[in-house]
C-alpha positions as CSV (number, residue, x, y, z in Angstrom):
1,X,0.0,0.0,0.0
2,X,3.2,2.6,0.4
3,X,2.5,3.9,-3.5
4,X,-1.0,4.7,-2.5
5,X,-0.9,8.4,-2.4
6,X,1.2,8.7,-5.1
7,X,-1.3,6.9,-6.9
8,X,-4.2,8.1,-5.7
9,X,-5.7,10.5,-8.2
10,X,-4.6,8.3,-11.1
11,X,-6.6,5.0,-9.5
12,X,-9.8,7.9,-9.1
13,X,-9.1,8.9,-12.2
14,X,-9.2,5.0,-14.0
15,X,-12.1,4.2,-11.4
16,X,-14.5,6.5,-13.8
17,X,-13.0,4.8,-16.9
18,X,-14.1,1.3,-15.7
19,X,-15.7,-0.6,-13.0
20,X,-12.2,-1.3,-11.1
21,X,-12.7,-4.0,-8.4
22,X,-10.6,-4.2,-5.1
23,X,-7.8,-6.8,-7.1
24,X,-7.7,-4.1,-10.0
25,X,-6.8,-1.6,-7.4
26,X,-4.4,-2.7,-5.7
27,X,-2.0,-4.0,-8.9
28,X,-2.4,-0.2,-9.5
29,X,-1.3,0.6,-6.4
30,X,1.5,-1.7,-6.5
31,X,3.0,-0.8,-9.5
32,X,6.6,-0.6,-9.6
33,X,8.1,3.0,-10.4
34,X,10.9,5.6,-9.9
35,X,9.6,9.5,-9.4
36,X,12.3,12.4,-11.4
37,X,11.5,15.7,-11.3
38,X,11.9,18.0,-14.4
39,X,13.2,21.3,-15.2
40,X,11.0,23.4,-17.2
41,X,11.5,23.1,-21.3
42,X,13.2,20.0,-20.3
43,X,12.5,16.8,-22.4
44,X,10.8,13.5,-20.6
45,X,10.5,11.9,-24.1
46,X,12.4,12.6,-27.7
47,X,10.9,11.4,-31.1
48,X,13.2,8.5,-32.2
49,X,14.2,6.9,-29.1
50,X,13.2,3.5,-27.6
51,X,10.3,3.7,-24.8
52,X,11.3,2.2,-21.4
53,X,8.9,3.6,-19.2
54,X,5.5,5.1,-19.3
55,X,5.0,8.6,-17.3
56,X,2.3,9.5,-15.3
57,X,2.2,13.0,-14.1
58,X,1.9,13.8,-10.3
59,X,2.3,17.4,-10.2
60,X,3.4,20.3,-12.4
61,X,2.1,20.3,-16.2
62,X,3.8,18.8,-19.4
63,X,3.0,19.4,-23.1
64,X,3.4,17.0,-26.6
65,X,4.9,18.5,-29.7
66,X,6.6,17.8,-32.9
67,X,8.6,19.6,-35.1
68,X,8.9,20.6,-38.7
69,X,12.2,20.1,-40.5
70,X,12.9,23.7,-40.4
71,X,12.1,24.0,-36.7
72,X,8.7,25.2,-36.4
73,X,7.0,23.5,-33.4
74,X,3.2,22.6,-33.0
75,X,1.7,21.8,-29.5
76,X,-0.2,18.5,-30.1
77,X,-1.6,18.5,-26.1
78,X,-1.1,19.9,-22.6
79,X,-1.1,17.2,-20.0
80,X,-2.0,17.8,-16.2
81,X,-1.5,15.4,-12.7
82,X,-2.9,12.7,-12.9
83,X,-2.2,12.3,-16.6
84,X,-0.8,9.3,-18.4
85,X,1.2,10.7,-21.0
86,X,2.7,8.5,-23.0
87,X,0.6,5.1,-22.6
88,X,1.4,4.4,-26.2
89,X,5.2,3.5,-24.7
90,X,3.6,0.1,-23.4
91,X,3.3,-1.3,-27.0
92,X,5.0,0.8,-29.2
93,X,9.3,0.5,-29.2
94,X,9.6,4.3,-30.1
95,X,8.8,7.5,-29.5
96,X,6.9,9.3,-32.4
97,X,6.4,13.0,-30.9
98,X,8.4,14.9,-28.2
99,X,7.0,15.1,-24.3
100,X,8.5,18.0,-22.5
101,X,7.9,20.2,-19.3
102,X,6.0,23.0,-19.3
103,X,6.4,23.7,-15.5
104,X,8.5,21.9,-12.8
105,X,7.1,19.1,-13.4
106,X,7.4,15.4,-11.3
107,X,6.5,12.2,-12.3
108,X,6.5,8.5,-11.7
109,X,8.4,6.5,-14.1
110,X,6.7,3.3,-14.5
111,X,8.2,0.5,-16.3
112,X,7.1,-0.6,-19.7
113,X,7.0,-4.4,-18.6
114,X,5.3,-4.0,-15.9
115,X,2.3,-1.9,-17.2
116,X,2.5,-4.9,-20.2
117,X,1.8,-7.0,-17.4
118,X,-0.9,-5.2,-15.8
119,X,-3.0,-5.1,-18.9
120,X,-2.7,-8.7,-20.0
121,X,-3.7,-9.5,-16.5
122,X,-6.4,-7.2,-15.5
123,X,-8.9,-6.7,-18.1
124,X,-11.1,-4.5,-16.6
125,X,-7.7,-2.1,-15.8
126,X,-6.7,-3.2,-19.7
127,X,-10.4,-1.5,-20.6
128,X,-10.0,1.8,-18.3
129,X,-6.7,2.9,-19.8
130,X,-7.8,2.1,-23.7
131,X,-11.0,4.5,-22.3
132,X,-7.8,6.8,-21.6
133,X,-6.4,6.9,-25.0
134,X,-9.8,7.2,-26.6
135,X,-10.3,10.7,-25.0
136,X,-7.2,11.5,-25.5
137,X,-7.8,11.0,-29.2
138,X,-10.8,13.0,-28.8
139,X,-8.7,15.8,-27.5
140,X,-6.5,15.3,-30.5
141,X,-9.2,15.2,-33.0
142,X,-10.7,18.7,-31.3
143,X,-7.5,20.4,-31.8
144,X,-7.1,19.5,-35.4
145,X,-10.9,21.2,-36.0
146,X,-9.5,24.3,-33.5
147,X,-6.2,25.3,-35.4
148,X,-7.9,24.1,-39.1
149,X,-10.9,25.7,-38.7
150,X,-11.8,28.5,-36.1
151,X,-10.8,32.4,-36.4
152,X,-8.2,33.4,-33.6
153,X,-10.2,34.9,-31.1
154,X,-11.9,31.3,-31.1
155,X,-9.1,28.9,-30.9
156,X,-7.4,30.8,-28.0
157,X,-11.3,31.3,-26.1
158,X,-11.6,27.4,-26.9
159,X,-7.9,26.9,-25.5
160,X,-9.3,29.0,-22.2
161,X,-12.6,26.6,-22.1
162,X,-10.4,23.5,-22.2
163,X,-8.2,24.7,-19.9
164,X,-10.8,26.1,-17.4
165,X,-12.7,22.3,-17.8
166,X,-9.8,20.4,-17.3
167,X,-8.2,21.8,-14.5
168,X,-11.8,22.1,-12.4
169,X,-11.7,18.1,-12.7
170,X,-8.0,18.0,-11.1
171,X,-8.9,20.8,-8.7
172,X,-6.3,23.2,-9.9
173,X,-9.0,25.9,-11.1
174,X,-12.7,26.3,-12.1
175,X,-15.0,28.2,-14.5
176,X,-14.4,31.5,-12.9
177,X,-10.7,31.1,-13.3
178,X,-7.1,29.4,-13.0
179,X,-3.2,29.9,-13.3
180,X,-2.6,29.6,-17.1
181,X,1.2,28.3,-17.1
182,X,2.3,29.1,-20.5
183,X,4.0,31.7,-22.2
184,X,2.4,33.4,-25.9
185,X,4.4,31.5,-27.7
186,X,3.7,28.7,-26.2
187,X,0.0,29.8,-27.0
188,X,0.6,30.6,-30.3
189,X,2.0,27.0,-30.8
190,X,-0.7,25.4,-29.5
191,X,-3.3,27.5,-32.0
192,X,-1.1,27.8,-35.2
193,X,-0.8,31.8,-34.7
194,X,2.1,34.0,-34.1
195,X,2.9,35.3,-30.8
196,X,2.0,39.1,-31.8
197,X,-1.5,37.8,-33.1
198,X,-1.8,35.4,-29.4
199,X,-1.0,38.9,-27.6
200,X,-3.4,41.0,-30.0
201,X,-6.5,38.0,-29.4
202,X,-6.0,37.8,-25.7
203,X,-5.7,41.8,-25.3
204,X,-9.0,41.8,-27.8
205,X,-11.0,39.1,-25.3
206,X,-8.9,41.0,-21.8
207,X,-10.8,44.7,-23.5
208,X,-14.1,43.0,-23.8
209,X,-14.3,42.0,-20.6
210,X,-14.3,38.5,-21.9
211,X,-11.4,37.4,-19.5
212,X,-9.2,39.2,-16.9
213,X,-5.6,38.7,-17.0
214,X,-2.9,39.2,-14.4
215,X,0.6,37.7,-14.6
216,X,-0.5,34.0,-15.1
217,X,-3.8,33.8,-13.8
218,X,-7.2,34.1,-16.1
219,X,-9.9,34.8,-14.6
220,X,-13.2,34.3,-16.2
221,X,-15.9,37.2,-15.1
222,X,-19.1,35.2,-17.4
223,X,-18.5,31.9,-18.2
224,X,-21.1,31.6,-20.7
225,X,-19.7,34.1,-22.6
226,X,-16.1,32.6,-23.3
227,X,-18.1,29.6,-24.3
228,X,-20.3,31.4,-27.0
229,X,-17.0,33.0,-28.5
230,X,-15.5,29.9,-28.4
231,X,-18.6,28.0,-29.9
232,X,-17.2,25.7,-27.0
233,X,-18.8,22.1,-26.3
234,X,-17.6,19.5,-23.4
235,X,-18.8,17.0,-25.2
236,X,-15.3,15.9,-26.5
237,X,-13.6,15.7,-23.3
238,X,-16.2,12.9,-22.3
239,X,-16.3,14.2,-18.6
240,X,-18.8,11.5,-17.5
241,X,-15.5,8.9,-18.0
242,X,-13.8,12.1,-16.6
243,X,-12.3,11.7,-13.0
């Protein structure tokens, strides 16, 4: 039982994915694992190189990304505690993207093998964490329509709902607002804009009274409103399979 709290918010999360029986918990809880700690802009993964372990977040935040060949960079996801981040390392032998820190970020290293082991054994755990992956891919999929698709003021509003959704479920922020971690070009590489045009949007939505910035933190004076400028829906992020 001595990984339990480091565990904890990861089995509460997987709970909601599946019906997890007492057995299913406590291989979860048992799971072998070595925590690091990361500096931020610091790489956890590198496209090309073999997978040994898979990473689940306990605290600070971590982002995917891939690069062009002439060095452009696109932010494929941001990833929070209590965050499996690279699940695909169980099957696949290498890495296809980059994982890096956004923040300080600390984690539990948990051996390829053993989450191998863990799936082929536990069924029910096997059917939680492929629940994972699917919403993940949701995410993905909701991203692709975001930078394709929407006008700026959108993409960085939807960026905000996400945001404000997400970390509510992790209880690191609500609807009415949060500590946004990222710099504007970090932004701007999540939405496929320049940093000047991430600085113009958020200044546009900060003057309409849309949000209210200081430092870091958003806050969010009418929720409602960010999500009609954002023609935001939930629905993707499947929050009843959400912990």
């Amino acid at each position: 039982m001595i990984n339990q709290p480091v565990f904890d918010r990861m089995v509460r999360k997987l709970a909601r994915r599946a019906p997890l029986d007492e057995a299913d918990r406590e291989a979860l809880i048992s799971l072998p694992f070595k925590t690091k700690v990361f500096a931020p802009s610091s790489y956890l993964v590198r496209e090309g190189t073999p997978s040994e372990d898979c990473t689940l977040i306990l605290n600070g935040f971590t982002y995917r990304q891939k690069l062009t060949q002439g060095g452009g960079r696109q932010i494929l996801s941001v990833h929070i505690p209590g965050d499996f981040v690279d699940l695909e390392g169980s099957l696949l032998n290498v890495s296809d993207h980059n994982l890096q820190a956004l923040t300080v970020c600390e984690v539990a290293a948990i051996p390829r093998k053993a989450v191998r082991t863990l799936i082929d054994t536990h069924p029910r755990i096997a059917r939680a964490l492929w629940v994972d992956t699917l919403i993940d891919g949701s995410i993905f999929r909701e991203w692709i329509l975001n930078v394709g698709r929407r006008d700026s003021k959108e993409r960085v509003a939807h960026l905000l709902c996400e945001f404000a959704k997400r970390l509510a479920l992790a209880g690191l922020g609500d609807e009415h607002g949060y500590t946004l971690p990222m710099t504007q070009e970090q932004l701007a590489d999540c939405t496929g804009l320049t940093p000047v045009h991430v600085n113009r949007t958020l200044k546009a939505l900060d003057a309409a009274g849309v949000i209210v910035r200081s430092g870091r933190s958003v806050s969010i004076p009418d929720w409602q409103r960010l999500r009609d400028v954002a023609g935001f829906s939930e629905l993707y992020l499947h929050l009843d399979q959400a912990a």
